[in-house]
LUMTORPA-852646 format. One line per 3 residues: number of its first residue (from 1); their letters; for each residue x, y, z of C-alpha. Coordinates in pm, 1 decimal. Layout:
<atoms>
NUM = a = X Y Z; ...
</atoms>
This chain:
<atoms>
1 = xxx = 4058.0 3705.9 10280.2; 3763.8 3877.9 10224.2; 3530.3 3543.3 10169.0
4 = xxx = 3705.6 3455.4 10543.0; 3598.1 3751.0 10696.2; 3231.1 3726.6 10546.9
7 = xxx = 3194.4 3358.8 10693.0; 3329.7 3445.8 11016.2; 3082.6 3681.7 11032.0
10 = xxx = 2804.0 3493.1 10899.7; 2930.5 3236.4 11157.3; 2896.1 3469.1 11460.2
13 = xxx = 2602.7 3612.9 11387.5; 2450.7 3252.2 11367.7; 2594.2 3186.4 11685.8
16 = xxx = 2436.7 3524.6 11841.4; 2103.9 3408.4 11689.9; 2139.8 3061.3 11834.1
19 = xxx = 2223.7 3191.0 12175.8; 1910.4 3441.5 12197.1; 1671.0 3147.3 12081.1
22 = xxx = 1838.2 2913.5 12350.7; 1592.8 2718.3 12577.4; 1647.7 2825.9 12955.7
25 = xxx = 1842.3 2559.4 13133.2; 1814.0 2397.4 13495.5; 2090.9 2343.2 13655.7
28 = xxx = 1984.6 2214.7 14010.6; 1676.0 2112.2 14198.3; 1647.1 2060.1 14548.3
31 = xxx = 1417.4 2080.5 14849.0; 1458.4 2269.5 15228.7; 1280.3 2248.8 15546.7
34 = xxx = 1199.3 2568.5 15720.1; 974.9 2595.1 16026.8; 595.8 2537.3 15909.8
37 = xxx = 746.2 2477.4 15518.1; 921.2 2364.9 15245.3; 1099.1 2518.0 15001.5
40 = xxx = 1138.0 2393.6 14643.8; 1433.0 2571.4 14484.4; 1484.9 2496.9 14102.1
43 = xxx = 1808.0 2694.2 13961.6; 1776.0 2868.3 13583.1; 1947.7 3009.3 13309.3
46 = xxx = 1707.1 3261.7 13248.6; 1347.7 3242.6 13326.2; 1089.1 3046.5 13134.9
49 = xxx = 657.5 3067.0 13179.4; 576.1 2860.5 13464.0; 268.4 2719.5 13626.8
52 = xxx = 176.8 2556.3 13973.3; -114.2 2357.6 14053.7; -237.9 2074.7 14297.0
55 = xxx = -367.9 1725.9 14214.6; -560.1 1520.7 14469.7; -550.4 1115.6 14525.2
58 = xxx = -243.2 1068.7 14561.3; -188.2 1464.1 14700.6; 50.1 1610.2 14424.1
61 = xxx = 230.4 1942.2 14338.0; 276.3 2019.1 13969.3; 518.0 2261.1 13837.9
64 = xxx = 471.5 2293.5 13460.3; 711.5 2482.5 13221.0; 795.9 2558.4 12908.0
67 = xxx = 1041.8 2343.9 12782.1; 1348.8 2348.4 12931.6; 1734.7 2162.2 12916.7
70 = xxx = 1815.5 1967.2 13204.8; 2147.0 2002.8 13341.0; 2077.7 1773.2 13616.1
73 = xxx = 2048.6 1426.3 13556.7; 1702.8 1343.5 13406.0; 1432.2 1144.4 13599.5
76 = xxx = 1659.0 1128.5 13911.3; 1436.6 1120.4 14197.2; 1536.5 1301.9 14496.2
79 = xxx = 1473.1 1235.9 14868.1; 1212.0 1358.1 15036.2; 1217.9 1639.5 15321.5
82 = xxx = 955.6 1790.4 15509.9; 622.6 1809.2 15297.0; 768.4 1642.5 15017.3
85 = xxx = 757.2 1282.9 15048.9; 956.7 1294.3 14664.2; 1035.4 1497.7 14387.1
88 = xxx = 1091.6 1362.0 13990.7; 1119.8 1629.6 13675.4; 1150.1 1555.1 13287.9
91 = xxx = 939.9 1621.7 12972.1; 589.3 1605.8 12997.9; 529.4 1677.8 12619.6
94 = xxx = 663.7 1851.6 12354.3; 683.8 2228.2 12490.0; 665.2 2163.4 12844.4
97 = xxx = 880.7 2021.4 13110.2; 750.7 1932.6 13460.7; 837.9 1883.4 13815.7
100 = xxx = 590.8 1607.6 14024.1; 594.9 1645.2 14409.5; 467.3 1376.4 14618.4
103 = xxx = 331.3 1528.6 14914.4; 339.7 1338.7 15282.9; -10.9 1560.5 15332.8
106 = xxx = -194.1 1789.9 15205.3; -68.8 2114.9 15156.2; -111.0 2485.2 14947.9
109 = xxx = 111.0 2660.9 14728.9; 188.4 2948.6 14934.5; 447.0 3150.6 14728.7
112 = xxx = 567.6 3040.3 14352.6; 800.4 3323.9 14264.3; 1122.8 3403.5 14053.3
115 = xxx = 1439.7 3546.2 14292.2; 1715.5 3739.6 14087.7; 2055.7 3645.5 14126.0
118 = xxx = 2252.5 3734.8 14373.1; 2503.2 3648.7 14645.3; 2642.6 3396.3 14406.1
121 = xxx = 2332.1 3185.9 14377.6; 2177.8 3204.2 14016.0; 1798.0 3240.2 13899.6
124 = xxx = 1564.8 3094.3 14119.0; 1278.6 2980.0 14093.4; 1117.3 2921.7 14487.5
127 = xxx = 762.3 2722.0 14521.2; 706.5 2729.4 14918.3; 456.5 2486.9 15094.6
130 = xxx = 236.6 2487.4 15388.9; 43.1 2211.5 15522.3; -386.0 2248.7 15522.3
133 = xxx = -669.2 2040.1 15619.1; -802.4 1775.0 15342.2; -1116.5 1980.3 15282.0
136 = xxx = -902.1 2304.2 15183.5; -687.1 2149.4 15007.1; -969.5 1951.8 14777.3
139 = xxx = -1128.2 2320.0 14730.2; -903.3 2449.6 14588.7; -834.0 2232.8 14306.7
142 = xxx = -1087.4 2425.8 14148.5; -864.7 2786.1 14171.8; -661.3 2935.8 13965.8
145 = xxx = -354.4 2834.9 13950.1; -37.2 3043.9 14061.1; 175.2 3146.4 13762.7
148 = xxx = 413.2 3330.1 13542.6; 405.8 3475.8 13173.3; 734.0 3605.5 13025.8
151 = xxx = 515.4 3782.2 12751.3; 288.0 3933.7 13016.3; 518.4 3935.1 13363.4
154 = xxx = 396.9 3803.2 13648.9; 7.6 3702.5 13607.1; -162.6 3447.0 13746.2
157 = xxx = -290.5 3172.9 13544.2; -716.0 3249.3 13481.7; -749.3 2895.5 13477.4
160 = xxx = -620.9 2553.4 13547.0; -349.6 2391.8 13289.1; -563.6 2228.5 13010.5
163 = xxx = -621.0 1863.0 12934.1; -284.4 1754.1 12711.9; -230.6 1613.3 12417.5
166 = xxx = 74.6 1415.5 12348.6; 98.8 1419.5 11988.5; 170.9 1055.8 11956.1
169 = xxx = 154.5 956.3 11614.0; 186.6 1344.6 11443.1; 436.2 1444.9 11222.9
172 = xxx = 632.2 1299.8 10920.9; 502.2 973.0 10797.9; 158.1 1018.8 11014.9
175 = xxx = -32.7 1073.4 10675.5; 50.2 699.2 10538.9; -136.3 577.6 10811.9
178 = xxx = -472.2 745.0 10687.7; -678.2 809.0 10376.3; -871.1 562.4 10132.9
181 = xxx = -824.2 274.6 9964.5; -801.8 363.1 9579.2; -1094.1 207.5 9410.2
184 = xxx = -1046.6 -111.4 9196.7; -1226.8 -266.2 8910.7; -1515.6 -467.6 9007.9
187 = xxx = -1409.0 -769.8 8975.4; -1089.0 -756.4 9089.7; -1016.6 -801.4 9478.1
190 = xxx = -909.9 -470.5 9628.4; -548.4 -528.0 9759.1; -525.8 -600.6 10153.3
193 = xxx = -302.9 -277.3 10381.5; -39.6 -419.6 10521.4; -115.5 -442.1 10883.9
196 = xxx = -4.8 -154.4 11114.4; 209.7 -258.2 11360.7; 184.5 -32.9 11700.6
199 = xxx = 531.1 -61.3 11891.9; 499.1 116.0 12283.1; 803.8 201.9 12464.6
202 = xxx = 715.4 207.6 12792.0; 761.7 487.9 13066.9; 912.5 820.6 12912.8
205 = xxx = 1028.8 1206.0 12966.6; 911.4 1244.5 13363.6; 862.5 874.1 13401.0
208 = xxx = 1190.2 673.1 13436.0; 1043.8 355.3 13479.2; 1303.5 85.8 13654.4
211 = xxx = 1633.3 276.9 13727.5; 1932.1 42.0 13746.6; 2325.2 139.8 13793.8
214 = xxx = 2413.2 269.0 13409.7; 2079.1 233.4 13225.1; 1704.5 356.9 13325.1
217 = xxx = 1399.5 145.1 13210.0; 1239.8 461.9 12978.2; 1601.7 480.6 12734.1
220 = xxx = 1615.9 90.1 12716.0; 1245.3 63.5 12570.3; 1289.2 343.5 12326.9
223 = xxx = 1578.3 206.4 12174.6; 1461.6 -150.7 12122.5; 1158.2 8.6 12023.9
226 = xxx = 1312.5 222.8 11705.6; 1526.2 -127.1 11609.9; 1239.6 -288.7 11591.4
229 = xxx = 1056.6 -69.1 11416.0; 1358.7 -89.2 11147.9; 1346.6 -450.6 11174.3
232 = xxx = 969.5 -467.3 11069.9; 960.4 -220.5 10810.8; 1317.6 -364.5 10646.2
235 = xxx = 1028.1 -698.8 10582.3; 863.3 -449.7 10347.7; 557.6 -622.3 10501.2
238 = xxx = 424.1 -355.2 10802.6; 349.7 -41.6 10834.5; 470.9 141.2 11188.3
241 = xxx = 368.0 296.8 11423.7; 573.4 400.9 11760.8; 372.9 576.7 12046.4
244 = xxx = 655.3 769.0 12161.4; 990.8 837.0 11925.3; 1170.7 1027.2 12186.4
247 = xxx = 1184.2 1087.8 12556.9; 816.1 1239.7 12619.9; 582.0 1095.3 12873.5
250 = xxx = 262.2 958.2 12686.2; -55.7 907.4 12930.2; -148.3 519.5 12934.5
253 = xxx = -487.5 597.3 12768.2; -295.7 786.9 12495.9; -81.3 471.0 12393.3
256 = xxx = -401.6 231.2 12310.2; -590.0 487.1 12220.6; -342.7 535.8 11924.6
259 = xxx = -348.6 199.3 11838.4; -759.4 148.0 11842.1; -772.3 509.7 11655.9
262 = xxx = -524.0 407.7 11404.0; -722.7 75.6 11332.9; -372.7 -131.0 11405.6
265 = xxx = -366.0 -508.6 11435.1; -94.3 -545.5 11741.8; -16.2 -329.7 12008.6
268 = xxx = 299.8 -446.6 12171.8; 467.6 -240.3 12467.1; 803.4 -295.6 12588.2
271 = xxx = 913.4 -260.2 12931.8; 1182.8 -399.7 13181.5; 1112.6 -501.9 13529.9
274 = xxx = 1271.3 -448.5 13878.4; 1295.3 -669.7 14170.7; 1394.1 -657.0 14538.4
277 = xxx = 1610.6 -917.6 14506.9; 1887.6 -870.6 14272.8; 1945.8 -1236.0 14127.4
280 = xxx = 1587.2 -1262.0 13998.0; 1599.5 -1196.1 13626.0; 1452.8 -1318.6 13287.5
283 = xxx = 1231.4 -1195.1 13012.8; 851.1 -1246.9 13024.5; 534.0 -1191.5 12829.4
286 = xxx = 214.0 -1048.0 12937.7; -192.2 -1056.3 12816.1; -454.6 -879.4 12990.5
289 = xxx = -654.3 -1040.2 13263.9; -883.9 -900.9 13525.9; -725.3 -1163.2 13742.1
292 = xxx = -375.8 -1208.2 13768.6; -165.3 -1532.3 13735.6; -32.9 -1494.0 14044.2
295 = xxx = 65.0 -1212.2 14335.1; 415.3 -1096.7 14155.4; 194.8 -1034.3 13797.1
298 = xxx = -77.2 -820.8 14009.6; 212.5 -612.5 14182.2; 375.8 -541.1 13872.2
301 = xxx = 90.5 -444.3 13705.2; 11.1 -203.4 14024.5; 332.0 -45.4 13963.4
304 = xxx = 272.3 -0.5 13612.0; -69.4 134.5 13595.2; 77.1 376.1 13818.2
307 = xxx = 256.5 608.2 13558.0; 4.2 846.1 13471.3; 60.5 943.6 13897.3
310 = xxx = 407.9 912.1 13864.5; 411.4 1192.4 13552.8; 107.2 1431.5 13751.2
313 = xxx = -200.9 1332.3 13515.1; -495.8 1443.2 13651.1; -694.9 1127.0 13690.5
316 = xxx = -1026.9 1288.4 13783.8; -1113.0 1367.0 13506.7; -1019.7 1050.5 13325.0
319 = xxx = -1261.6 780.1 13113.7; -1319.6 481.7 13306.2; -1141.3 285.3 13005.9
322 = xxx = -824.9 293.6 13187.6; -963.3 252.2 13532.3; -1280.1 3.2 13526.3
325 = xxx = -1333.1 -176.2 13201.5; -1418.8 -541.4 13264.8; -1233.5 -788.0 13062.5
328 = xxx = -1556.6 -914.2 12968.0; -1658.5 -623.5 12771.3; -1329.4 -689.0 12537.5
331 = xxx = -1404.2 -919.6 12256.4; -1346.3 -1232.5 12316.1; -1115.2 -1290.5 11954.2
334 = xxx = -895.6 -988.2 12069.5; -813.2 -1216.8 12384.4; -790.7 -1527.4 12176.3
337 = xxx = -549.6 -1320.4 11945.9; -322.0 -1198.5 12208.5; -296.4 -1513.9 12378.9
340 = xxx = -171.8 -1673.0 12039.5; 121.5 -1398.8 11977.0; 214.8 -1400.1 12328.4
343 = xxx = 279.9 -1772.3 12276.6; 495.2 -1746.8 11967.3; 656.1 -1471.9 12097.1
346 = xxx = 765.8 -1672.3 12417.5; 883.1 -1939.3 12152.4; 1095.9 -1700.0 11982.9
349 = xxx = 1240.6 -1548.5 12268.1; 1338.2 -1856.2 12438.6; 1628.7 -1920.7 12200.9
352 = xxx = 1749.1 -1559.3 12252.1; 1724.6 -1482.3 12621.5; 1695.8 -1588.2 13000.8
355 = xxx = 1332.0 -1635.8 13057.5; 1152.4 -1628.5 13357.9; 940.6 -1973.1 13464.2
358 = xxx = 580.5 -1942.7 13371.9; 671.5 -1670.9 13064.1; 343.2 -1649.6 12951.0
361 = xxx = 162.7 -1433.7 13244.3; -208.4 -1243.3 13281.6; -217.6 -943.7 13463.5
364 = xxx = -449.5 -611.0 13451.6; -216.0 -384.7 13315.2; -431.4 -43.3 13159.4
367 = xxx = -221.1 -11.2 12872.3; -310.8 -348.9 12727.5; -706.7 -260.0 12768.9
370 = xxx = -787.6 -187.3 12442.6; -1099.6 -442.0 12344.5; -1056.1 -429.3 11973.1
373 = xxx = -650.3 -417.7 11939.8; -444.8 -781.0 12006.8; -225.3 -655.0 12254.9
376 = xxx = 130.1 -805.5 12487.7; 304.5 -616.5 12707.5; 663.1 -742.9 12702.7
379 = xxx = 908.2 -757.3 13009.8; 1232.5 -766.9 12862.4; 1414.1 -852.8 13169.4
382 = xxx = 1552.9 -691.0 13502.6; 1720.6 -378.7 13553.1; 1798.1 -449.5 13892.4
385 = xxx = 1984.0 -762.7 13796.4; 2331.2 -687.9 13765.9; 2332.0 -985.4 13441.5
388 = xxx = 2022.6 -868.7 13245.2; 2093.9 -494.7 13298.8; 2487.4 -565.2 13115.6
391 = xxx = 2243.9 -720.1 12865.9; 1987.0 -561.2 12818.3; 2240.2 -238.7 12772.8
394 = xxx = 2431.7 -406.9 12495.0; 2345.3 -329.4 12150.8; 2380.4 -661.8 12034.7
397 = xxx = 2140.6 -776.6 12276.9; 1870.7 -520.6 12229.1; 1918.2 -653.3 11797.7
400 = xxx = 1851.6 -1020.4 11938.7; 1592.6 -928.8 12111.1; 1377.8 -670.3 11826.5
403 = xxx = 1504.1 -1028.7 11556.1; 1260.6 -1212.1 11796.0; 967.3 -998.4 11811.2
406 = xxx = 979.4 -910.2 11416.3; 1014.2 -1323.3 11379.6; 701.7 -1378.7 11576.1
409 = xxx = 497.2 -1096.8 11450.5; 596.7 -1249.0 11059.1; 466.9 -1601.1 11209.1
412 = xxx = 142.3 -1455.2 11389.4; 35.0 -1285.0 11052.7; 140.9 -1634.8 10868.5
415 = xxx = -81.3 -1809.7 11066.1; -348.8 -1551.2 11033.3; -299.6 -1550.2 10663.4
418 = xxx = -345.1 -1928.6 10676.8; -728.0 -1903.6 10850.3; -793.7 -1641.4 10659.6
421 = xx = -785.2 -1875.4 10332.2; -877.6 -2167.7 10508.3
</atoms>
C-alpha cells in the first residue's frame, strides 16, 4: 500500500509539473469591424510574449509568439472583414507561432494589448487597426515594434523581430553530414560518400499549401517525404537529408540553401497542386526555366514562389538569389542533370500514377534555383480533385509513390556511375 501511495504521488506531482510547464493554448481567432477599425481577437489559455509588426509589398500584419497549441484548426484561413483582406496562423519555427494578416490597405497597429477575462469571454489578446496613407505606413517599418514580455510585463519591443533561422538540418544525425574524409594510403583510392540525398516537403507550419476536403497540401508532402526518406536509406546507398521533419514553415531560400551548403547531389521537393476545375488531375515533374512551358507552369510557379508572403517573410531584405538569378548564371551540367532525373522519374511514375500530358514541365519556381544542386520539383497530383486527393491520402499510395522516386534516384546514380567509369 505504501509503494501505491508513493506512485500516486510521484504521479501527481508529475502531472502538477506538466501542467505549470504547459504551452498557452489558442482556442479561437477571429476578426470585427468597428467604425474606422478592425479588431483582431485571438482567445488564450494564459498569456504568452507577443510581438506586432508591419511588412510592406504585399501590406502585411505580423503577430509573432512564442509557441503556442492550436485549438483551432491549423492553417485554416479565415474570411476577410474590414481591413483584413485574410487572416492564416501556424508555426513559423521552432519557438514561435504566427498570425499573417493580409491587409486591403495600408494601415497601423493602433492598440496590441492583453484583456483579462471576464463576462465569460477568456484571455484576449486584441490587435486593433486603422487605415494610413502609403507614406506613413512605409515609415514606420522602421519603428519599434508594439509588444509584450511575460518576464518583463508589458514593454515594447526596442527593435524589430530579427532575421530567422529555421534550423533545417540541426539536430540528431546533422553531424554525419559533415567532417573529413579519413585519410587513406597513397595508393589506394579514397572511398567515394555516398551521395546526400536532399528530400523538400513543400509548404509547412503557417503555409498550408493546397487545402482540399480531408487532407491539406503541407501534411501530404511531409509524409511522403519521411517514407521516402526510409525508402532511400533502407538501400544502404544515401545519406538524407529532409528540409523540414515536422510542421514548421522553412523560407524558400532556406530549403536550397541547405542543399548547396550541405554539398548534396539532388534536391527534390514535393508538392501537390490545385485547380479550378475539379476533374483536372495527374502527377507532374518540374525543372527550372526562366521561361515557362506554357501559361498553367508560369501560374503555378507564381503561386508557389509566393510562400515566403503567404508565411510574413520580410522580403526586403532578401538576396536576389530567390528573386532575380538568371538561369544563365546556373551551370549548364546542373540543368543537363536535372533534366535527366526528371525524365526517369516521369518513367517511373508512369506505371504508378495518373499523369498529367506533357509530365515533364519548365517553370521558374525559386526553390529549384540553386546553380550547383540537380534539382525537380515534383507535383504529386491534385488536391482539389476529388480522385487524386482519395489517393494521394491513402497510405498505400503515398508507398507507391516514395517506391518510384527511390527507383529513379537508384537509376540516375547508375547511370552517373556508368559516365563516371566510362
Amino acid at each position: 500500500m505504501r509503494a501505491i501511495g508513493w506512485i500516486l504521488g510521484l504521479l501527481l506531482l508529475l502531472g502538477g509539473a506538466a501542467q505549470a510547464v504547459a504551452k498557452p493554448a489558442i482556442t479561437d481567432a477571429r476578426l470585427g469591424v468597428e467604425p474606422g477599425a478592425t479588431r483582431v481577437v485571438i482567445s488564450l489559455t494564459q498569456r504568452s510574449d507577443f510581438q506586432v509588426f508591419t511588412l510592406a509589398d504585399p501590406y502585411r500584419v505580423v503577430i509573432d509568439m512564442s509557441e503556442v497549441d492550436w485549438k483551432v484548426p491549423s492553417g485554416t484561413k479565415l474570411r476577410g472583414q474590414g481591413l483584413v483582406a485574410g487572416m492564416r496562423y501556424g508555426l513559423y519555427k521552432a519557438g514561435t507561432s504566427r498570425v499573417v494578416l493580409d491587409l486591403m490597405e495600408p494601415s497601423e497597429v493602433a492598440r496590441a494589448e492583453f484583456v483579462p477575462p471576464a463576462n465569460g469571454e477568456p484571455l484576449r489578446l486584441l490587435v486593433d487597426l486603422r487605415p494610413i496613407p502609403d507614406s506613413q505606413f512605409r515609415a514606420q517599418l522602421k519603428t519599434a515594434t508594439v509588444g509584450y514580455s511575460a518576464v518583463a510585463a508589458i514593454a515594447p519591443a526596442t527593435k524589430p523581430v530579427a532575421k530567422t533561422s529555421s534550423g533545417a538540418g540541426s539536430g540528431a544525425g546533422a553531424g554525419a553530414l559533415g567532417g573529413s574524409a579519413a585519410k587513406q594510403p597513397i595508393m589506394e583510392e579514397p572511398k567515394r560518400e555516398k551521395p546526400l540525398i536532399v528530400i523538400d516537403p513543400g509548404h509547412g507550419g503557417i503555409d498550408p499549401g493546397a487545402i482540399g476536403s480531408s487532407l491539406t497540401e503541407k501534411d501530404l508532402t511531409l509524409s511522403v517525404a519521411k517514407i521516402l526518406k526510409q525508402e532511400l536509406e533502407d538501400t544502404g546507398k544515401f545519406r538524407v537529408l529532409l528540409t523540414r521533419s515536422r510542421d514548421v514553415y522553412i523560407p524558400l531560400r532556406e530549403r536550397f540553401g541547405l542543399a548547396r551548403e550541405k554539398g548534396a547531389e539532388l534536391f527534390i521537393s514535393l508538392h501537390a497542386d490545385s485547380h479550378n476545375n475539379p476533374l483536372t488531375r495527374g502527377a507532374s515533374v518540374y525543372t527550372l526555366s526562366e521561361k515557362a512551358s506554357d501559361a498553367e507552369s508560369a501560374a503555378l510557379a507564381a503561386k508557389e514562389n509566393k510562400s515566403d508572403v503567404i508565411a510574413g517573410v520580410d522580403l526586403s531584405k532578401q538576396s536576389n538569389v530567390v528573386s532575380n538569378i538568371l538561369i544563365d548564371l546556373a551551370q549548364r551540367d546542373t540543368k543537363n542533370m536535372s533534366t535527366r532525373f526528371a525524365s526517369l522519374l516521369v518513367r517511373e511514375l508512369k506505371d504508378q500514377t495518373l499523369l498529367l500530358g506533357n509530365t515533364h514541365r519548365f517553370a521558374g519556381f525559386a526553390v529549384l534555383k540553386a546553380p550547383d544542386v540537380p534539382s525537380v520539383l515534383v507535383e504529386m497530383g491534385y488536391i482539389s480533385s476529388s480522385k487524386d486527393e482519395a489517393l494521394l491520402s491513402s497510405a498505400g499510395h503515398q508507398k507507391k509513390l516514395a517506391k518510384a522516386v527511390r527507383r529513379a534516384i537508384e537509376n540516375y546514380f547508375s547511370w552517373q556511375e556508368l559516365v563516371r567509369r566510362s
